[in-house]
Structure formats: structure tokens, C-alpha cells
Backbone as numpy.savetxt, mean C-alpha at the origin, in Angstrom:
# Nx Ny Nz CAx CAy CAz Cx Cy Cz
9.94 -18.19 -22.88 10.84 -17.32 -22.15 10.24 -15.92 -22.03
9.78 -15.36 -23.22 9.11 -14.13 -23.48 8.03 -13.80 -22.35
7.16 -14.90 -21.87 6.09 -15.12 -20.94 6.62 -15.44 -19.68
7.72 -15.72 -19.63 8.12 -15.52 -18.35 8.34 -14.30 -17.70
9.16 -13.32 -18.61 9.30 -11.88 -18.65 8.40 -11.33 -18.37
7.19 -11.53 -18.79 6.21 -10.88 -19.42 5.22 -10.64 -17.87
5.14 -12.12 -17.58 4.61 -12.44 -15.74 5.64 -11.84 -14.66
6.84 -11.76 -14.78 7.61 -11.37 -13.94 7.36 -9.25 -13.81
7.29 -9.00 -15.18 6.84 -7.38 -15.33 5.35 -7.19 -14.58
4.87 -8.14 -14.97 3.21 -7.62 -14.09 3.28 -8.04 -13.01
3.79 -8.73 -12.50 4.12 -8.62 -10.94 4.64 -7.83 -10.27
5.89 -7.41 -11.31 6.31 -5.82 -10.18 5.32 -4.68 -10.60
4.91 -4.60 -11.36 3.89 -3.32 -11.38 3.13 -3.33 -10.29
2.29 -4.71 -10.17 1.08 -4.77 -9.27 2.07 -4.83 -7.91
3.01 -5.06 -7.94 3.51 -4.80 -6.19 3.69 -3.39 -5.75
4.33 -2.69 -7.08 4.73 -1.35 -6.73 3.31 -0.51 -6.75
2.49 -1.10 -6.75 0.93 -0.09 -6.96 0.37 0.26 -5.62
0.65 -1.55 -5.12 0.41 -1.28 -3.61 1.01 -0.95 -2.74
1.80 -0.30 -3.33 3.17 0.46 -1.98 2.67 1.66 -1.55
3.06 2.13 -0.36 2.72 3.31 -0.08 3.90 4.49 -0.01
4.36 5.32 -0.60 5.22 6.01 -0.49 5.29 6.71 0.72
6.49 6.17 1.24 6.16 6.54 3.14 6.66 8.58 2.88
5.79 8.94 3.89 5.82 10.38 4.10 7.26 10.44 5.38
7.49 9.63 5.81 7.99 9.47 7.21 8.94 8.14 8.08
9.79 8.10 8.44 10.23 6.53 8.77 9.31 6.05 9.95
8.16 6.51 10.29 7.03 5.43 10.87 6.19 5.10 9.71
5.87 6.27 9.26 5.05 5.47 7.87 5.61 4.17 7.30
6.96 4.36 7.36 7.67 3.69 6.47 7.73 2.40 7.06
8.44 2.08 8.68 8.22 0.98 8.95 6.73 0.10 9.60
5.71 0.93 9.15 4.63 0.58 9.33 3.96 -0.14 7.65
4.53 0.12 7.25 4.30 -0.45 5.89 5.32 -1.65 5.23
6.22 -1.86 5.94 7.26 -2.83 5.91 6.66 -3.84 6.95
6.00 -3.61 7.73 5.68 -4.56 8.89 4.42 -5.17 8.27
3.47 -4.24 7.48 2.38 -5.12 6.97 2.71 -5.50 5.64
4.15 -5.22 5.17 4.36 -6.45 3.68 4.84 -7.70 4.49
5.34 -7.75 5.75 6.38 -9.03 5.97 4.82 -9.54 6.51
4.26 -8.81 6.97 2.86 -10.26 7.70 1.87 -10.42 6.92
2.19 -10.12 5.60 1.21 -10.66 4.20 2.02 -11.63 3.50
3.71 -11.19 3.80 4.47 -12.27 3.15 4.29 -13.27 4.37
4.46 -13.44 5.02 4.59 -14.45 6.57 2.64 -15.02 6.86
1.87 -14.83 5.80 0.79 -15.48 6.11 -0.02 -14.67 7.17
0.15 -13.51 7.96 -0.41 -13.45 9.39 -1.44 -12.21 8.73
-1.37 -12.00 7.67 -2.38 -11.11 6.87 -2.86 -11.54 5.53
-4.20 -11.67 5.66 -4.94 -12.24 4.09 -4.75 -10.70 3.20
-4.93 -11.19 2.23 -4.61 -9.72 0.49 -5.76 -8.86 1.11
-6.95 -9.11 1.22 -7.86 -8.54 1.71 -7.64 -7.38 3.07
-7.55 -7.94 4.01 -6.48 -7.37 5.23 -5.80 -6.03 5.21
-4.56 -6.92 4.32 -3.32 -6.49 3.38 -3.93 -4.71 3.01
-5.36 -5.06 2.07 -5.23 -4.13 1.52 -6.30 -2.83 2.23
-6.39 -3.62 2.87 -7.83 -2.57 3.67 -6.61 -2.09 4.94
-5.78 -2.09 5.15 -4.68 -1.65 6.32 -4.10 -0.31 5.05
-3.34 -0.75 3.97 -2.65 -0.07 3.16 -3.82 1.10 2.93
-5.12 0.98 2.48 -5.85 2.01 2.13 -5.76 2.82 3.64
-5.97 2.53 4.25 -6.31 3.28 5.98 -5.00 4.28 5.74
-3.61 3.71 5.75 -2.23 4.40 5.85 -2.62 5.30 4.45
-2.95 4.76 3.23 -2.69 6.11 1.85 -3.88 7.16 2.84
-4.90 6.83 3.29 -6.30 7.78 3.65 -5.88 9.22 4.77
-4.86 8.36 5.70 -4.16 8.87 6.69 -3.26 9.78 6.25
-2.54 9.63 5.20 -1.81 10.22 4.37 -2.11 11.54 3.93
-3.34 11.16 3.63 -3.76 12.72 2.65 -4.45 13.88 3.45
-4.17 15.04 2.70 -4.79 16.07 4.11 -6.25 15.77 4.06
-6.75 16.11 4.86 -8.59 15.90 5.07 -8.71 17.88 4.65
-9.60 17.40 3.67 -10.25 18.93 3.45 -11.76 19.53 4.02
-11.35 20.59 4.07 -12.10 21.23 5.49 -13.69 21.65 4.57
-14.87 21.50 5.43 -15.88 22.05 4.62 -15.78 23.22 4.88
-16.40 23.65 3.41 -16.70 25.10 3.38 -17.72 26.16 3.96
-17.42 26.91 4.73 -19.01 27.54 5.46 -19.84 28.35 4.49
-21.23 28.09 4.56 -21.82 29.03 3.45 -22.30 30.03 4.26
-22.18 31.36 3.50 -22.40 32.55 4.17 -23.70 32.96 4.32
């Protein structure tokens, strides 16, 4: 029973890892659309996760180079 628990806890961790905390309700349903077509087969984990990195990458500000004087 204990190991059932135990598999059921590391599963939600590893789901909630790959979530993206939407900035926005397009973020948001853009990230709902690629859990249902990873749940629905129409996206391999691989896919899955190379889409999710693009959206966290998109996410973050891009920092500007610095000019040297």
C-alpha cells in the first residue's frame, strides 16, 4: 500500500515539474493544448518536452549584451 503512495507522490512531482506556470491565458491555453495532445497520443514525451522548453525559453526576458566601451 505504502508503494503505492509512494508511486502515486512521484508522479505528481514529475508532472508538476513539467508545467509551465502560465504568465498569461494564451500561455496558459497553449500549454493545456500540448498536455491534452501528449495525453491523446498526437505528441511523443520527447515533443512534449522540447515544445514546453520553447514556451519556459519564451517566457524569460532575453538579456541584452553588454557594449564594451
Amino acid at each position: 500500500m505504502s508503494l503505492v503512495v509512494f508511486a502515486l507522490a512521484v508522479l505528481c512531482v514529475l508532472y508538476l515539474c513539467h508545467r509551465v506556470p502560465p504568465t498569461n491565458p494564451a500561455r496558459q491555453s497553449q500549454v493545456e493544448a500540448l498536455n491534452d495532445a501528449l495525453k491523446n497520443g498526437l505528441l511523443t514525451k520527447p515533443q512534449y518536452d522540447a515544445e514546453i522548453k520553447k514556451l519556459k525559453d519564451q517566457s524569460q526576458p532575453q538579456s541584452q549584451p553588454q557594449s564594451q566601451p
